[in-house]
C-alpha positions in Angstrom: 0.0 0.0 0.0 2.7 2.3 1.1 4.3 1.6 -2.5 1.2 2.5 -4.2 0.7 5.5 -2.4 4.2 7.2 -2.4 5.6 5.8 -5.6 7.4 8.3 -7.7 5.7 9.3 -11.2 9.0 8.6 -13.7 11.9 6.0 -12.9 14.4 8.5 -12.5 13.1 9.4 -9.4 13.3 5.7 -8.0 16.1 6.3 -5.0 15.3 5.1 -1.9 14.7 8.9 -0.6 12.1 9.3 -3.1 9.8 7.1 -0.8 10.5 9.2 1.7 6.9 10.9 1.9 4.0 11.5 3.3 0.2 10.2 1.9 -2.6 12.6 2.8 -5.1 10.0 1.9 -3.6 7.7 4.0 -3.4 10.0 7.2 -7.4 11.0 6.3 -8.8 7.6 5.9 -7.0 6.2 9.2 -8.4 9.2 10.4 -11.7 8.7 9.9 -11.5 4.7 10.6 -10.4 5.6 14.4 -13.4 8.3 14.5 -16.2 6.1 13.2 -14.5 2.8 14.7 -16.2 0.9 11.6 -16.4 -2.6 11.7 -17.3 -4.0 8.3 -13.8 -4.3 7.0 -14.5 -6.9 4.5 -16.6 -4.8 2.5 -14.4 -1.7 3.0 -11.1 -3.8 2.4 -13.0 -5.0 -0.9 -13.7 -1.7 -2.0 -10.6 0.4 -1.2 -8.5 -2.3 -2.0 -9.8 -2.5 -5.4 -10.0 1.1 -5.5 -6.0 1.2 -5.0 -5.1 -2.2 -6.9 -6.5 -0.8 -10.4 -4.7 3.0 -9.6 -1.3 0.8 -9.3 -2.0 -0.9 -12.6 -2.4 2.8 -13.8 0.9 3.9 -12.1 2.7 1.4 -13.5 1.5 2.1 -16.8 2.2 5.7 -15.9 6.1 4.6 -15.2 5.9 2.6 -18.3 4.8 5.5 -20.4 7.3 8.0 -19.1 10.3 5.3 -19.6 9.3 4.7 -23.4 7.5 7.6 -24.7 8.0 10.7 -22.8 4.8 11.2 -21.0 2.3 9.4 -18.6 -0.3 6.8 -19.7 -3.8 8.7 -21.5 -6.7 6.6 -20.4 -8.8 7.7 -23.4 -6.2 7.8 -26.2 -3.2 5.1 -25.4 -5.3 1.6 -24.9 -4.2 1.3 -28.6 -0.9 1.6 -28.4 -0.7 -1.5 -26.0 -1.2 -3.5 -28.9 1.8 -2.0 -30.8 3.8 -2.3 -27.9 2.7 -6.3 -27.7 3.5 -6.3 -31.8 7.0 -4.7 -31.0 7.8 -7.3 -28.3 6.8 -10.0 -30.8 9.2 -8.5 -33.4 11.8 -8.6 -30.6 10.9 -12.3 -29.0 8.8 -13.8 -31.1 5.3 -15.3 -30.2 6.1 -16.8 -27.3 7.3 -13.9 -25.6 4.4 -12.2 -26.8 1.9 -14.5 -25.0 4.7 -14.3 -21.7 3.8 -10.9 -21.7 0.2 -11.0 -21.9 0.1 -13.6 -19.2 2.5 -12.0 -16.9 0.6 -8.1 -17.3 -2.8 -10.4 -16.6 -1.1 -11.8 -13.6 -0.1 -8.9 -12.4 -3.0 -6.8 -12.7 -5.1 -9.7 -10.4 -2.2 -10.0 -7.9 -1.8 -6.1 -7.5 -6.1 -6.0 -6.7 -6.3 -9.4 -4.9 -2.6 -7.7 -2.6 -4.2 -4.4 -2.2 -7.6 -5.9 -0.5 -5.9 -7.9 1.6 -3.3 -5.4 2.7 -6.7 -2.7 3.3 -8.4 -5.2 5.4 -4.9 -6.1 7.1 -4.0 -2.4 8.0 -8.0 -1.5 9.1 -7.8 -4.6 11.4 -4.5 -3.5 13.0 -5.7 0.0 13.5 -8.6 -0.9 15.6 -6.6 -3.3 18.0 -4.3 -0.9 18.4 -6.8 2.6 18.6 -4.0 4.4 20.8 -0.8 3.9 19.0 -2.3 4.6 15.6 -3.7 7.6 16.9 -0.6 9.1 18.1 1.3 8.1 14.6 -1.1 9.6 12.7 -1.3 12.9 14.5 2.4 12.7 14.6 2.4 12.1 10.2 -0.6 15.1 10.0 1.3 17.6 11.5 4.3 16.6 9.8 2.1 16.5 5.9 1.0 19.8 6.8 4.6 21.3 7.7 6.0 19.6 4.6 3.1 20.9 2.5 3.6 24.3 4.1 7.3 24.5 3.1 7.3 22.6 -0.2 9.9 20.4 1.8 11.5 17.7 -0.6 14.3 15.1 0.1 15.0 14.1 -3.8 14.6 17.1 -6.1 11.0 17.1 -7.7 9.1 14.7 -5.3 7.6 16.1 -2.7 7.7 14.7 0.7 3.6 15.8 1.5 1.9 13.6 -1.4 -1.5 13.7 -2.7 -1.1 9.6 -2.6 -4.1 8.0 -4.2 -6.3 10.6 -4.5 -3.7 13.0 -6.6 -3.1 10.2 -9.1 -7.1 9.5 -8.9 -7.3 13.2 -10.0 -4.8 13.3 -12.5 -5.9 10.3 -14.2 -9.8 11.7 -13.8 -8.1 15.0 -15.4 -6.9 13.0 -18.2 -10.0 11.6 -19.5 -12.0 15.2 -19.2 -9.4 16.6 -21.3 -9.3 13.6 -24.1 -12.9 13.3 -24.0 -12.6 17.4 -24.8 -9.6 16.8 -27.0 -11.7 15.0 -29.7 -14.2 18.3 -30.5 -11.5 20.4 -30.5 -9.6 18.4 -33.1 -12.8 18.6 -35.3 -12.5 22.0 -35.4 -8.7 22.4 -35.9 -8.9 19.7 -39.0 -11.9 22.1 -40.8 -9.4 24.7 -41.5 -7.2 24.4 -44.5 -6.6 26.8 -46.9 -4.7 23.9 -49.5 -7.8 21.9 -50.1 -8.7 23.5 -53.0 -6.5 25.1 -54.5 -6.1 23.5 -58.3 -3.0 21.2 -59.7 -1.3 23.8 -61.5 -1.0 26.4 -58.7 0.4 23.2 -56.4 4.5 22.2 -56.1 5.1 24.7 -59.3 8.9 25.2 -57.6 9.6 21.6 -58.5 7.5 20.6 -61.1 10.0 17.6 -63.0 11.8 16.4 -59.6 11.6 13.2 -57.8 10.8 14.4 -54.2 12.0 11.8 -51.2 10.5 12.4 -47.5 12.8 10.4 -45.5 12.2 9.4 -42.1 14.9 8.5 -39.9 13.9 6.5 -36.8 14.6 7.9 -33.4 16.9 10.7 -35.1 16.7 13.6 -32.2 17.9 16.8 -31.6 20.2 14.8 -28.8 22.1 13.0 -31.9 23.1 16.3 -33.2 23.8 18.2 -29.3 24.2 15.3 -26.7 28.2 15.4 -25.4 27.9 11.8 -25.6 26.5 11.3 -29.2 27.3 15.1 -31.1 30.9 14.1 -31.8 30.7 11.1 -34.0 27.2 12.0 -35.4 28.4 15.6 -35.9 31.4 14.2 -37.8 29.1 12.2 -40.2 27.2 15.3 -41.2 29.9 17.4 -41.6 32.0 15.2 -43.8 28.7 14.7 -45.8 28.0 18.2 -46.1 31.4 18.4 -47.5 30.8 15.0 -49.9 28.0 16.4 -51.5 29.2 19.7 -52.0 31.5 18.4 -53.7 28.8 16.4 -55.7 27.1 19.7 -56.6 24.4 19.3 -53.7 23.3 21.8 -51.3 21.5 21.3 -48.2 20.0 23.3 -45.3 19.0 22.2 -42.0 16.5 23.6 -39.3 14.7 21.8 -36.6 11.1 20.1 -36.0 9.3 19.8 -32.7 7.9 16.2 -33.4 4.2 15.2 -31.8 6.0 11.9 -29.9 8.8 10.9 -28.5 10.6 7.6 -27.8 7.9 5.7 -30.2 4.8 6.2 -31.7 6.7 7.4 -35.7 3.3 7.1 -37.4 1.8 9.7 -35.3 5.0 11.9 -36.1 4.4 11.1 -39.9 1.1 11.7 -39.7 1.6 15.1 -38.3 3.7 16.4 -41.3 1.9 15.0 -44.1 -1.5 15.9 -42.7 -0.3 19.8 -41.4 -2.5 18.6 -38.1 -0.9 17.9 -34.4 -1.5 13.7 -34.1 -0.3 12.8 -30.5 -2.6 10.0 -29.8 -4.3 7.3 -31.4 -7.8 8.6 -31.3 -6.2 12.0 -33.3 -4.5 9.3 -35.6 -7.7 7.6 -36.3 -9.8 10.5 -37.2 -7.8 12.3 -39.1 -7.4 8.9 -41.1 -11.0 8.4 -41.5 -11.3 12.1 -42.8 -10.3 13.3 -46.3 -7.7 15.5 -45.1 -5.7 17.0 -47.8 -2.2 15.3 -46.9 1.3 16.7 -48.8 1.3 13.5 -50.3 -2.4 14.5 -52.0 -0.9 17.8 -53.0 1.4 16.0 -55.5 -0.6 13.5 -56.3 -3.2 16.5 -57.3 0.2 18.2 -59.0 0.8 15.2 -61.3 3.2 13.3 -59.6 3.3 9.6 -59.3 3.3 8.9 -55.3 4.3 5.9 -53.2 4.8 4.8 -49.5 7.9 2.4 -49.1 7.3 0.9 -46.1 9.9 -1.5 -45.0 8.2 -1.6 -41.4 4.8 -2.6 -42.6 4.5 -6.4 -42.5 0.6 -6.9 -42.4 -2.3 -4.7 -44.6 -2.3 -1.1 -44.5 -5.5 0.5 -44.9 -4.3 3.7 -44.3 -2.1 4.2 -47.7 -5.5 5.1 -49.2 -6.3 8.5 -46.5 -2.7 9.6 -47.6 -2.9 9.1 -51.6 -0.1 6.9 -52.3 -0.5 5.2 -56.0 1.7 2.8 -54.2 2.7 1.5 -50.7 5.4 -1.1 -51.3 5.5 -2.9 -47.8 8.4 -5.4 -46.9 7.1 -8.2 -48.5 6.5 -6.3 -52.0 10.2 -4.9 -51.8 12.0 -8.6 -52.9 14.2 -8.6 -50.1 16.2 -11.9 -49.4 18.5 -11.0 -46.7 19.0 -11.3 -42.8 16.7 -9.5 -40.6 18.3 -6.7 -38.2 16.6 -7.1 -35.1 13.2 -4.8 -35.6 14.2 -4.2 -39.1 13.1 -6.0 -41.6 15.7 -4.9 -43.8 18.8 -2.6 -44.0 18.2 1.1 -44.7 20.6 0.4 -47.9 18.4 -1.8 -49.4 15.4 0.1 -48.8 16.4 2.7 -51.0 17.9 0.4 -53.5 15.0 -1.0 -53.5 13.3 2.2 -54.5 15.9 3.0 -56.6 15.4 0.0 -59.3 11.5 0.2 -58.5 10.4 3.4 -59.1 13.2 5.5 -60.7 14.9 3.5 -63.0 11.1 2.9 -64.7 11.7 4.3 -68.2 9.1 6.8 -69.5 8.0 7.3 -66.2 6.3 10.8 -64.5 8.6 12.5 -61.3 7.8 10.6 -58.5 7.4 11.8 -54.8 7.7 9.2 -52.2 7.8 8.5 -48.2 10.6 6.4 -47.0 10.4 5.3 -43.2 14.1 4.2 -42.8 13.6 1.9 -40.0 17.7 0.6 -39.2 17.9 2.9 -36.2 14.9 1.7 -35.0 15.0 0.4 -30.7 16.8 -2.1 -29.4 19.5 -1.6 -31.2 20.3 -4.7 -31.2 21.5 -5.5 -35.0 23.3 -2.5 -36.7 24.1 -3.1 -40.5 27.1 -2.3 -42.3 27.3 -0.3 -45.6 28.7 -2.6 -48.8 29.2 -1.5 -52.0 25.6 0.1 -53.4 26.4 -2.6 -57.1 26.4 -5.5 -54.5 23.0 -4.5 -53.1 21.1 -6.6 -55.2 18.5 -9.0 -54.1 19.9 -8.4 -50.2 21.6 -11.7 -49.6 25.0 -9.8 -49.7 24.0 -9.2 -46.2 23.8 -12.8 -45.4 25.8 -13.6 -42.3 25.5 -9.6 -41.0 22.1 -9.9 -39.2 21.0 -11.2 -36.1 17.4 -12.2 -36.6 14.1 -10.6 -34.7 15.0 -12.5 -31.8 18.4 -10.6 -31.3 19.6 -9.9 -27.8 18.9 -6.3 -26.7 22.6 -4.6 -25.6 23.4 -4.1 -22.4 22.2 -0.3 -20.8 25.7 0.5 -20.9 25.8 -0.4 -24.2 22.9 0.4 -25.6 23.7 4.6 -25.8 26.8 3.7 -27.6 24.7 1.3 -30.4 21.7 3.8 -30.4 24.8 6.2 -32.0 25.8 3.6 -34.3 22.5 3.3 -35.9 21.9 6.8 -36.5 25.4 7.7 -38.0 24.4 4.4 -40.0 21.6 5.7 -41.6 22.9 9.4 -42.0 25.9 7.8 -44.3 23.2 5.5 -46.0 21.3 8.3 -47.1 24.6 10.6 -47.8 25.8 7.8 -50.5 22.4 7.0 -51.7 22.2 10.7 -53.1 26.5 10.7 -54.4 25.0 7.0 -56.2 21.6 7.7 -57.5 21.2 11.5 -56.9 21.0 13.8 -60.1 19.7 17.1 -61.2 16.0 16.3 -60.5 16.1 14.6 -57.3 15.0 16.5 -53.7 15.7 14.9 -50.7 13.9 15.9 -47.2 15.3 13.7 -44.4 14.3 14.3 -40.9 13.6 12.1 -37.6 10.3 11.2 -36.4 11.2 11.6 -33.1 13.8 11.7 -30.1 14.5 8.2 -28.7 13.6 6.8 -25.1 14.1 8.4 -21.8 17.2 5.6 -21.5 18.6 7.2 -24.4 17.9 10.8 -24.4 17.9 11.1 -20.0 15.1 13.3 -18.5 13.4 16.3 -19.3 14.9 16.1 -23.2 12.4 18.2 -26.1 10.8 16.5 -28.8 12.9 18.5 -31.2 14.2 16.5 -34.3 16.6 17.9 -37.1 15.3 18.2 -40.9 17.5 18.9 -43.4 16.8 19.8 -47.2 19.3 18.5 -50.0 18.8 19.4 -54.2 21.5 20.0 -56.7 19.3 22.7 -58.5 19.8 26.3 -56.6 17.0 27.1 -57.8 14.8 24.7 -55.1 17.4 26.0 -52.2 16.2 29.6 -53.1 12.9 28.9 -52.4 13.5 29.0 -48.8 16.2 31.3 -48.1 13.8 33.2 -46.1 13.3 30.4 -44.1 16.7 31.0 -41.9 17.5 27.5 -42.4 21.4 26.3 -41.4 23.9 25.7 -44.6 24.9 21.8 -44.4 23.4 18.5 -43.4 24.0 20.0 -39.1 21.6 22.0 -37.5 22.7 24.7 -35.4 21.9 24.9 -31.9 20.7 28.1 -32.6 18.2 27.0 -35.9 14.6 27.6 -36.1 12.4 25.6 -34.6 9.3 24.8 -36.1 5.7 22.8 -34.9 6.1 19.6 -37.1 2.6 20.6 -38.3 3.9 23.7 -39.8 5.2 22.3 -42.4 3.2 21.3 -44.8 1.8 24.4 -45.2 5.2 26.3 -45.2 6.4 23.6 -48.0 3.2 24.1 -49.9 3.7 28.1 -49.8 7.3 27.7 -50.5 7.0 26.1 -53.7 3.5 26.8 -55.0 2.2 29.7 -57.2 2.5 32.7 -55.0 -1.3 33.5 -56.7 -2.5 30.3 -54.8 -1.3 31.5 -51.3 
């Protein structure tokens, strides 16, 4: 009970000290037993105890929340997301850690209720043998709530030692659903507004009419990568030198920042929130908007003439949603011919993703300019199987990577390790996309690559922003001019000092950029 009632709300607060506090709750309802002497404790155990068992399965999907993604559990929104977090474990373990998981969460949801009423009816019981005693301590643990409340008294920096207990996270999680319940109206109304909608083909994209246009998606590719001491040198190194390789190439490139909708997981929410120019940071946003006829970037070209696609690497099942966003096609793993190793949660290297595209899509002869979205999905959590770049003519049909992978099942690194191989993967796929463009870049290709969102917690530490960096490459000038006014950084490295945009922004400051002014 004591656990329940004083547990910290993010793991790195767990430190002995942080348990160092005071319930109110507790103190009241002690309180009131001793006044009203109540006998019935089976029912009241019952009760209570269920009360507090099902708030501890909420806390700990509270802690689970704020390790992974950034934030604490939505009652409303995030029952969805269980189910990707099950599909990500089954990538990871296969299907019998999938059903270990399923069993042990069952488990310990029962034993945490079944615990609770038995420790309610223990404590009640032990309070009435012993009226005096508890009296005193609970005078003695009032006084002291109120002082600590009075002087904002903590022991561990950000936990206060006077505690709401059961009835704060009661209230927080009550506060929760109001404001998702209020969330979906509001959405409604935020998703009527769009000035692109109908605005006609041939005011759309005009500023690159004849290029091939790739959104790239690097996973877990945060501002950290580019600013962390512990990951900014070697990553930093990579962008530089590739700054300087495609110079040399004829490329520019400029570079700003993102504030991404998610963090630590959750990409299709970010992707959804730049294609669609709408903030998606839960499921039930995610589903409207995909059950709506928003007008998505990728409709915009699709509406300008261009041929679009979705290569999807990640998707292994059907995807119902490549209709909302007007792909022509959505190549998922299966459709990409791919006859290598897996990597852990990728299906295939990053490399051979794009080759993939490469010999699909723009090597067709007679073909119109193509704009695809490319989730590159090698730097993708545990980071447990990193891939190495070969020679782009020995791609092929991906069995050159034969002997490189470690299968879904791979073991996750150690936490010491795991920082060090999280920086792997990213300068991985920074120098896969670098020599995709010096291999297969030309006059008419574009290329936006960004990250969907900062890793984990483990990765990032507490308190990190949901920044992520976006960078810009083209050989033509001409498509670099178009946002000079933009302030964007020269190269493939962000600034610390860059803009920052809302991810949603920026579909409607592409669309401006390089439409018709007339159509603005």
């Amino acid at each position: 009970m004591l656990f329940v009632l004083v547990v910290p709300d993010d793991l790195d607060h767990f430190t002995p000290a942080a348990f160092l506090r005071i319930p109110a709750d507790a103190v009241l309802a002690v309180g009131l037993l001793l006044i009203s002497r109540w006998r019935p404790r089976r029912v009241a155990g019952v009760v209570a105890g269920t009360a507090l068992g099902l708030l501890a399965v909420l806390k700990i999907f509270d802690l689970g929340f704020g390790g992974v993604l950034a934030r604490p559990f939505d009652p409303v929104h995030d029952w969805s997301l269980l189910g990707a977090g099950l599909d990500f474990v089954k990538s990871s373990y296969g299907t019998a850690g999938q059903v270990g998981v399923v069993v042990l969460v069952a488990l310990l949801a029962a034993g945490m209720i079944a615990v609770m009423t038995l420790s309610v009816r223990r404590l009640a019981g032990a309070v009435l043998r012993h009226g005096g005693t508890a009296t005193g301590t609970m005078g003695v643990l009032g006084a002291l709530w109120a002082v600590c409340a009075l002087l904002g008294a903590q022991i561990v920096p950000g936990v206060p030692v006077a505690t709401g207990g059961a009835a704060g996270l009661a209230y927080d999680q009550g506060h929760r659903v109001y404001e998702g319940l209020r969330d979906r109206a509001a959405f409604a109304k935020e998703a009527r507004v769009d000035r692109f909608r109908g605005v006609p083909g041939d005011r759309l994209l005009t500023g690159l009419r004849g290029k091939d246009v790739v959104v790239a998606f690097i996973e877990s590719y945060g501002r950290d990568a580019v600013e962390d001491p512990e990951y900014a040198p070697r990553v930093g190194t990579v962008l530089d030198e590739g700054t300087r390789r495609l110079r040399a190439a004829g490329y520019g490139s400029r570079s700003a920042f993102l504030t991404s909708s998610t963090a630590g997981g959750g990409s299709w929410l970010a992707h959804a929130t730049l294609l669609s120019g709408l903030w998606i940071d839960n499921p039930r946003r995610y589903s409207d908007l995909v059950a709506g006829d928003r007008f998505t970037l990728n409709a915009a070209f699709h509406r300008a003439d261009w041929r679009t696609v979705a290569v999807m690497p990640g998707i292994t099942r059907a995807w119902p949603e490549g209709r909302f966003y007007g792909f022509d096609r959505v190549y998922g793993a299966s459709d990409l011919g791919y006859r290598g190793p897996r990597f852990s949660y990728a299906t295939m290297p990053d490399q051979y993703t794009l080759a993939a595209f490469e010999r699909l899509e723009r090597d067709r002869r007679g073909r119109a300019p193509v704009m695809a979205t490319i989730p590159l999905v090698s730097s993708h959590a545990p980071w447990a199987s990193i891939p190495s770049l070969i020679d782009w003519n020995a791609v092929g049909d991906g069995s050159a990577f034969n002997g490189m992978g470690k299968g879904y099942n791979a073991a996750w690194p150690s936490r010491d390790k795991m920082r060090g191989e999280y920086r792997r993967s990213i300068e991985y796929s920074l120098n896969t996309l670098i020599g995709y463009v010096e291999r297969h870049g030309d006059e008419n290709l574009v290329l936006v690559f960004l990250g969907d969102h900062q890793p984990a917690p483990l990765i990032t530490g507490a308190g990190a922003s949901h920044d992520v960096p976006i960078t810009i490459v083209a050989k033509d000038r001409a498509v670099l001019d178009r946002i000079s006014g933009w302030g964007w950084q020269d190269g493939l490295k962000p600034a610390p000092d860059s803009p920052v945009w809302r991810m949603s922004d920026f579909r409607d400051r592409f669309l401006t950029a390089f439409g018709r002014q007339d159509a603005q």
